[in-house]
Structure formats: structure tokens, C-alpha cells
C-alpha positions as CSV (number, residue, x, y, z in Angstrom):
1,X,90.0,104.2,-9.1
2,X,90.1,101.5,-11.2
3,X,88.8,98.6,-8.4
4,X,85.9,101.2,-8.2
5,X,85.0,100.9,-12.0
6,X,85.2,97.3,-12.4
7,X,82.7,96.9,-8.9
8,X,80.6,99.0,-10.6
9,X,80.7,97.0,-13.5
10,X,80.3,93.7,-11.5
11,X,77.5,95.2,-9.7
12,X,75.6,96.5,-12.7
13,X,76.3,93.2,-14.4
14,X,74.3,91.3,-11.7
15,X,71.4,93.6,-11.7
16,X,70.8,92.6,-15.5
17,X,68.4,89.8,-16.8
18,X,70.1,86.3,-17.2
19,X,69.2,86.6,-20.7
20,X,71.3,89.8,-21.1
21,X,74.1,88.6,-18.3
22,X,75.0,85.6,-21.0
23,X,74.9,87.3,-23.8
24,X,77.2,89.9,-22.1
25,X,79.0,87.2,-21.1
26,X,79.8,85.2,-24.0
27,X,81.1,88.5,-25.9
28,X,83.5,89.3,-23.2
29,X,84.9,85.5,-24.1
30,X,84.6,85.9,-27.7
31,X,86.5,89.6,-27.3
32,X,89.1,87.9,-24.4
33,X,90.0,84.9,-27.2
34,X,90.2,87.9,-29.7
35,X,92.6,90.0,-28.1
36,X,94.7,86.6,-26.9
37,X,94.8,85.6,-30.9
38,X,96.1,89.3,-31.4
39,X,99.0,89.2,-28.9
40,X,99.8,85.5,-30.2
41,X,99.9,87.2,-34.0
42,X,102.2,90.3,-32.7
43,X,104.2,87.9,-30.5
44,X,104.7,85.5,-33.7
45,X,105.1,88.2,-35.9
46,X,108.4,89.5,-33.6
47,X,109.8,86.3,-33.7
48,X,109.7,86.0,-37.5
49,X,111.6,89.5,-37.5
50,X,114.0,88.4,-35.3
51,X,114.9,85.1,-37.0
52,X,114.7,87.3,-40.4
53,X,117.3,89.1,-38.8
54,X,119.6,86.9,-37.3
55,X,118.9,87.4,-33.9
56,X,118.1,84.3,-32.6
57,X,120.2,80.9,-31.6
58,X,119.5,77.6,-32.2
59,X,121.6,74.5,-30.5
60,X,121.1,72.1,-27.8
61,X,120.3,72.1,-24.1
62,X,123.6,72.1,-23.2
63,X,124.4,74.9,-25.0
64,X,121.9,76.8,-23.6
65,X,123.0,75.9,-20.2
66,X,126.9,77.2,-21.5
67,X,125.5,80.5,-22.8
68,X,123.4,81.5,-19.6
69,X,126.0,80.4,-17.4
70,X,128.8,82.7,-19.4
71,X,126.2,85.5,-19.3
């Protein structure tokens, strides 16, 4: 169902004037870079929590290595 939509979508998007098929273009990249910067802000805002509450490690390589190989 879905492949259907987007040939649709790919189809209709050919059948437009240039004009229109770059303008429609360059918002798709400005609203891709947009919803990339929001999953970097939720990702980064995660990792804050988890350091707030002391659920993260910090050490060496080495250690690393030791705590994945104990797991």
C-alpha cells in the first residue's frame, strides 16, 4: 500500500513544471534537515537525562572491552 502511495507521488511529481518540481524539492530538504535536527535534539536531550541520572559510564577502551565481555 504504501510503495503505491509513494509511485503515485513520484509519478505526479514528474508531471509538474521544473519550476514547481524544485521548489517542491528544496522543501522536502529543508523539512528532511528539520526532522534530522529534531531527532538529534530528542536524542541529545535523552542523553542529558541519562547522565543527570547516573546512568551512564565513563572509562577507557579497555574497560569497555572488560564490561561487554563480562556481559
Amino acid at each position: 500500500m504504501r510503495g503505491t502511495a509513494l509511485d503515485r507521488l513520484i509519478e505526479d511529481f514528474g508531471r509538474l513544471p521544473l519550476g514547481d518540481r524544485e521548489y517542491a524539492a528544496d522543501l522536502l530538504r529543508k523539512q528532511l534537515v528539520e526532522a534530522k535536527r529534531e531527532a538529534i535534539y530528542k536524542r541529545a536531550k535523552s542523553a542529558m537525562a541519562n547522565a543527570e541520572n547516573g546512568k551512564i559510564k565513563s572509562g577507557t577502551v579497555k574497560d569497555l572491552q572488560r564490561d561487554l565481555e563480562d556481559a
